[in-house]
C-alpha positions in Angstrom: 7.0 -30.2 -1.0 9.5 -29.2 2.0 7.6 -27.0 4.7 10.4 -24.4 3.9 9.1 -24.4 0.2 5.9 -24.1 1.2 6.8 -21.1 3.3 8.3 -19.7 0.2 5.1 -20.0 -2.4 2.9 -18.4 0.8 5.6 -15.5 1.3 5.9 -15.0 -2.4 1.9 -15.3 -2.6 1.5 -12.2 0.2 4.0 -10.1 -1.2 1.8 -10.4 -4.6 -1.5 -9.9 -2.6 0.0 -6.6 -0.9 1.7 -5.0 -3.9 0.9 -6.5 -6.5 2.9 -8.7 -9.3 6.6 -9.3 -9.0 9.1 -9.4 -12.4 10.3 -12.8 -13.7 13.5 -11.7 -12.7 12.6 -11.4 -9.1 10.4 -14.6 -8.6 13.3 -16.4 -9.7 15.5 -15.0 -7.9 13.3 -15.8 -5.1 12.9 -19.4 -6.2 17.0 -20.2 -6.7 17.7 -19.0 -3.7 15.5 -21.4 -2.3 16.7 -23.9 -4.2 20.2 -23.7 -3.7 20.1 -22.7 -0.3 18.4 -26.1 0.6 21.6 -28.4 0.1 23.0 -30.4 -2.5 20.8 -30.8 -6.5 23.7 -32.5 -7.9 24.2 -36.0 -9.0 21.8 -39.0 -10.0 20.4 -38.6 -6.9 19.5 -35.4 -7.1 17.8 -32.9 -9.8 20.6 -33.1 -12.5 23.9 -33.7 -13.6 26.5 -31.1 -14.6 29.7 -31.7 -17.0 32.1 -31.9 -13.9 29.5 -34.9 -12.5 30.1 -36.8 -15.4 33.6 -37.3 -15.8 36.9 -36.2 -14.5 38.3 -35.8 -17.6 36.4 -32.2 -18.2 38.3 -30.2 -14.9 41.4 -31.9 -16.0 41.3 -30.4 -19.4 40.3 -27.1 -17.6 43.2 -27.2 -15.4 45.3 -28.0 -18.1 43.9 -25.3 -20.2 44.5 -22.6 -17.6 48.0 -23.9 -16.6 48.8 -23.6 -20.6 48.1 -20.0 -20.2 49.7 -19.3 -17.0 52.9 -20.6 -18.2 53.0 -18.7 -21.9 52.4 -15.8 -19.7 56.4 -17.0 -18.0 54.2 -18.0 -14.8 53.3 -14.6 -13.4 52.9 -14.6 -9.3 50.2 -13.9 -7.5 47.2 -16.1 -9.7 44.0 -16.7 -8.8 41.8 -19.3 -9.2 38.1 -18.0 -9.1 34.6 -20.4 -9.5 31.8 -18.7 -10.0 28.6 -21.2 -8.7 31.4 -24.3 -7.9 28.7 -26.6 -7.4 30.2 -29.5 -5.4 33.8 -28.2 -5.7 34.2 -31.5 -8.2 35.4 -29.0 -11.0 38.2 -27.2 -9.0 39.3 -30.5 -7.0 40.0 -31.6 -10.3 41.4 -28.7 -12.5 43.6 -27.8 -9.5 44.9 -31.4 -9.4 45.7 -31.4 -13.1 47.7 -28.0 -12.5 49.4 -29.2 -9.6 51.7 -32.0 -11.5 53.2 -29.0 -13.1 53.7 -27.0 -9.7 50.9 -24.7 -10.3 48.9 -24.0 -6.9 47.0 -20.8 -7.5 44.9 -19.3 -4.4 41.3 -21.0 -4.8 38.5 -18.5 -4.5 34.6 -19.6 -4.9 31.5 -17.1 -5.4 28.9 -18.6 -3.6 26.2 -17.5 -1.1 24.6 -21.5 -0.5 25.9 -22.1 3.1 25.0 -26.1 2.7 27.4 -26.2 -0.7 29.6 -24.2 1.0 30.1 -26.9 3.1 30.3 -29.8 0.2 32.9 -27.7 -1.4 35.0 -27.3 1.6 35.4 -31.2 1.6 36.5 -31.6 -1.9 38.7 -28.2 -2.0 39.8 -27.3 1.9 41.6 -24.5 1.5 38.9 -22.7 -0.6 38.2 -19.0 0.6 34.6 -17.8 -0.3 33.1 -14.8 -1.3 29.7 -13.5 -1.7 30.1 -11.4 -4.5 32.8 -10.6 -6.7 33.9 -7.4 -5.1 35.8 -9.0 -2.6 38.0 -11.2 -4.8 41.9 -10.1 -5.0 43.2 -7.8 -6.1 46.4 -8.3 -6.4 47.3 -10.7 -9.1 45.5 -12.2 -12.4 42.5 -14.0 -11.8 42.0 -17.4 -13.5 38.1 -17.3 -13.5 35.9 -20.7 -14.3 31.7 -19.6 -15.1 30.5 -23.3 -15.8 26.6 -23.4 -15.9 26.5 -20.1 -13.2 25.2 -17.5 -15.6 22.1 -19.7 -16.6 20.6 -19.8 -13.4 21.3 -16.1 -13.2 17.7 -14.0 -13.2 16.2 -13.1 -16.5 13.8 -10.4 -17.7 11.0 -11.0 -19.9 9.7 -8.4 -21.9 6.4 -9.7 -24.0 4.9 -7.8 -26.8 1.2 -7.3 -26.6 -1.0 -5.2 -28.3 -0.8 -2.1 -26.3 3.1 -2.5 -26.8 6.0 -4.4 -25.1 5.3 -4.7 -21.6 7.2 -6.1 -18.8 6.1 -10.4 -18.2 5.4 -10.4 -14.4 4.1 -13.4 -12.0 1.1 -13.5 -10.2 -0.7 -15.6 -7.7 -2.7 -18.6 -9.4 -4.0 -21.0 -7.2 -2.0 -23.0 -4.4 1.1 -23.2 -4.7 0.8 -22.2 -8.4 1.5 -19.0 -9.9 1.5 -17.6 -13.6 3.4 -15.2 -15.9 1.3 -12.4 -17.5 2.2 -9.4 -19.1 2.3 -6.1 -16.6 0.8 -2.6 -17.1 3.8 -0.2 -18.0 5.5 0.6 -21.3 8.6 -1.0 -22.3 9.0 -0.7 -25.5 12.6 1.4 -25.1 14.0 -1.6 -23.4 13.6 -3.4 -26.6 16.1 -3.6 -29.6 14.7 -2.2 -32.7 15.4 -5.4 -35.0 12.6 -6.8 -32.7 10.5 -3.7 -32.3 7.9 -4.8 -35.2 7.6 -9.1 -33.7 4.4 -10.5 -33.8 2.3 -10.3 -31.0 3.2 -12.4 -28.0 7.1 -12.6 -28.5 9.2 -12.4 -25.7 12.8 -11.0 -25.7 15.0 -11.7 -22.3 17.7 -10.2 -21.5 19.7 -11.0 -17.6 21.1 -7.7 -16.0 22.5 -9.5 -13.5 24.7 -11.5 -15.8 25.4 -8.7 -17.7 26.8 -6.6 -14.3 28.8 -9.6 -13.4 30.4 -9.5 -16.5 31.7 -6.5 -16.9 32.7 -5.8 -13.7 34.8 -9.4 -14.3 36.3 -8.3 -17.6 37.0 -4.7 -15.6 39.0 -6.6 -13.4 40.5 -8.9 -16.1 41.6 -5.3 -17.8 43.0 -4.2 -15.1 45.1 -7.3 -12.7 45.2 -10.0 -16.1 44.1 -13.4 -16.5 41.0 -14.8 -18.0 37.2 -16.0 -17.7 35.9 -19.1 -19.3 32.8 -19.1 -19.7 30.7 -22.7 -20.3 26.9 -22.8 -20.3 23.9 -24.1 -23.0 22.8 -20.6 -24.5 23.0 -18.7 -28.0 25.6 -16.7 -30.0 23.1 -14.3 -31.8 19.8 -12.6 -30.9 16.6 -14.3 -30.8 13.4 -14.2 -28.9 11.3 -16.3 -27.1 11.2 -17.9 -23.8 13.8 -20.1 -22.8 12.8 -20.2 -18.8 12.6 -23.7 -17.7 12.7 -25.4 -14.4 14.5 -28.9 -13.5 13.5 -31.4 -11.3 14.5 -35.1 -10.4 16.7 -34.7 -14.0 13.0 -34.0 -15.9 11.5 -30.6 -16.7 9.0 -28.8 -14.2 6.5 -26.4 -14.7 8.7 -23.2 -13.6 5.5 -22.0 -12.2 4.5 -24.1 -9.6 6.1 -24.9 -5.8 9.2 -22.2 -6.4 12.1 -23.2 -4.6 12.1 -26.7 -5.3 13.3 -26.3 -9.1 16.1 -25.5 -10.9 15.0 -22.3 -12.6 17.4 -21.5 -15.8 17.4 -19.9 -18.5 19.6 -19.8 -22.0 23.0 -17.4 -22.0 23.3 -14.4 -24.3 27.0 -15.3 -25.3 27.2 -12.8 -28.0 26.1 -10.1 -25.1 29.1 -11.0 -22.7 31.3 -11.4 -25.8 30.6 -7.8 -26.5 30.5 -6.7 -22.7 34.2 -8.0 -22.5 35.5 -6.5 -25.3 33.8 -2.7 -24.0 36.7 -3.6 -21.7 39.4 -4.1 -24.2 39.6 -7.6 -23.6 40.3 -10.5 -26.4 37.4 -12.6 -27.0 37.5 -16.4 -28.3 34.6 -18.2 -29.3 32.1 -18.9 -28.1 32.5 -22.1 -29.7 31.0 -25.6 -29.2 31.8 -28.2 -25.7 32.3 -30.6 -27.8 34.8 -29.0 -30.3 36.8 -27.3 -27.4 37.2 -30.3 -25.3 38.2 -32.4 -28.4 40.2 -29.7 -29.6 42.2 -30.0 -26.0 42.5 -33.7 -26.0 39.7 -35.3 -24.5 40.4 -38.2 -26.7 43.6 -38.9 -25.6 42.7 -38.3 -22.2 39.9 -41.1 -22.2 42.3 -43.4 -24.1 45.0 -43.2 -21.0 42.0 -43.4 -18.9 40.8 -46.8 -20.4 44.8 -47.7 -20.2 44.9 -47.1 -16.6 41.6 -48.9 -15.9 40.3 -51.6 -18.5 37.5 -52.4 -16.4 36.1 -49.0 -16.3 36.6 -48.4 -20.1 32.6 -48.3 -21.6 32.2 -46.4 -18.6 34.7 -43.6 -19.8 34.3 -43.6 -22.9 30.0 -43.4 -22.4 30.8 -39.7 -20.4 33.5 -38.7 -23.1 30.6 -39.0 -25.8 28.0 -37.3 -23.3 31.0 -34.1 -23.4 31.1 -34.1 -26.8 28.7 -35.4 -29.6 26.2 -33.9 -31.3 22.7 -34.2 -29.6 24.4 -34.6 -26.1 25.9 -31.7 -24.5 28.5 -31.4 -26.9 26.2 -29.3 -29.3 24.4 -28.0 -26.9 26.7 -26.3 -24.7 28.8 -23.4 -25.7 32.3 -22.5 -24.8 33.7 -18.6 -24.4 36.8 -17.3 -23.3 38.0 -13.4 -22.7 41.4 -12.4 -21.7 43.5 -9.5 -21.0 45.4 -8.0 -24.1 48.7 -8.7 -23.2 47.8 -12.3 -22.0 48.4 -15.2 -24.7 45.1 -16.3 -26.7 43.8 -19.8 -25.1 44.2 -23.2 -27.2 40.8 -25.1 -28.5 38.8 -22.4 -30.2 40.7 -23.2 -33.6 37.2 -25.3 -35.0 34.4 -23.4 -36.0 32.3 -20.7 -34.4 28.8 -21.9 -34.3 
């Protein structure tokens, strides 16, 4: 455990001492910004790997798929390229190199408050400006927005039913470095939907009020300049409780609860919540489909083949990420593909298959 960590758990451990427990939501908020603000989790050698990691082929197909809108929509001026959470910058280097063999060079704008990825990104995307928080994006054109795994590390609320009611799940100080999740004092039951008002005892529903501001004020803007957000993260398309908070570490699961600020604290997207949080702003919603059924439906096939054509060496190697991508049991299944764009924009290729 970093001494900076360790300032966290005993800063986090005073606050709960002098006012008693914090929300979910706020410990891990608390925790990511730790995290993330301590340099680079990406990679084998670090926590985990995400889709862009893996293989080149998936911010091709992005940029592909984005340049396919921009020029159905007779190649309006003035596009943006927005990442929300751009990791490394290994997504935009490559969906902005795909979209340059067809002469489309949007402005590149990343959301992100890490100073020490800030820096990574800069080396793989130069002329990257950076923002914050949304707010300060453009306004003057569409924005081409990419979410891929932001919203999951995005904090969540826990509300847990008990026997005096639903009641908010807060954290409190354990021992050490360790802390615990417990249900708090006050009444919540109006925060919960009715379908679950009658669970058994002990359920949890979540629900991420940051993801859902973000959202809207996104498809607001999307209403109001044009363009599109893609959104790509492991999560579920209807309702559901239970706890889906999970911490990552060294590419193996953590107990969320101890040492905060040295995991990866996630949690699993409401997709059919920012479906219906786009269209409150009258924009077209596709999906949310499957990874593996959008990237196949664009071509990642093909892709890989002239891959393998280009290097023969490297061909097991390509063709072991293209399966990661797509098959069942890999991230394929697992993670979910959504798209919302203006009304008068065209509606995206690769969410022909199924919506699962």
């Amino acid at each position: 455990m970093s001494p900076d960590t360790g300032q966290l758990a005993l800063r986090l451990a005073k606050q709960i001492e002098g006012s008693g427990p914090i929300s979910v939501a706020e410990y891990m908020r608390a925790s990511n910004n730790e995290y993330y603000g301590a340099g680079d989790p990406f990679g084998v050698e670090g926590d985990f790997i995400t889709a862009p990691e893996i293989s080149q082929m998936f911010g091709e197909l992005i940029g592909m798929w984005l340049t396919d809108l921009y020029l159905r929509q007779n190649s309006p001026t003035n596009c943006h390229y927005v990442e929300l959470g751009p990791g490394r910058g290994t997504l935009a280097a490559d969906a902005l190199r795909a979209m340059s063999k067809f002469e489309f060079a949007p402005a590149v704008h990343f959301v992100e408050t890490s100073e020490a990825l800030r820096a990574q990104q800069l080396k793989n995307v130069p002329l990257a400006t950076f923002h914050d928080r949304i707010e300060s994006l453009p306004t003057d054109g569409p924005l081409l927005v990419v979410a891929n795994e932001f919203f999951d590390a995005l904090p969540i609320r826990q509300l847990i039913l008990t026997h005096a009611g639903w009641r908010e799940r807060v954290v409190v100080r354990d021992r050490g470095t360790k802390f615990a999740a417990m249900p708090g004092s006050y009444p919540m039951d109006g925060s919960v939907p009715a379908a679950f008002q009658n669970s058994p005892v002990g359920s949890i529903f979540e629900s991420s009020p940051d993801a859902a501001t973000i959202m809207y004020e996104l498809a607001t803007r999307i209403a109001t300049q044009g363009g599109v957000i893609l959104v790509i993260d492991y999560g579920y398309t209807q309702p559901s409780l239970g706890s889906t908070l999970q911490a990552v570490k060294s590419h193996g699961y953590a107990d969320p609860f101890l040492d905060p600020g040295i995991c990866d604290l996630t949690a699993h997207v409401n997709f059919l919540e920012l479906g219906n949080l786009a269209r409150m702003r009258e924009l077209v919603v596709s999906g949310p489909t499957t990874q593996g059924v959008w990237l196949s439906a664009l071509g990642i096939g093909q892709r890989a083949a002239a891959l393998v054509e280009a290097s023969p060496d490297k061909g097991e190697e390509i063709y072991v990420a293209r399966d990661r991508l797509v098959k069942t049991g890999e991230m394929g299944t697992l993670f979910k593909v959504l798209a919302a764009h203006s009304a008068d924009w065209p509606v995206p290729e690769g969410f022909g298959g199924p919506v699962v």
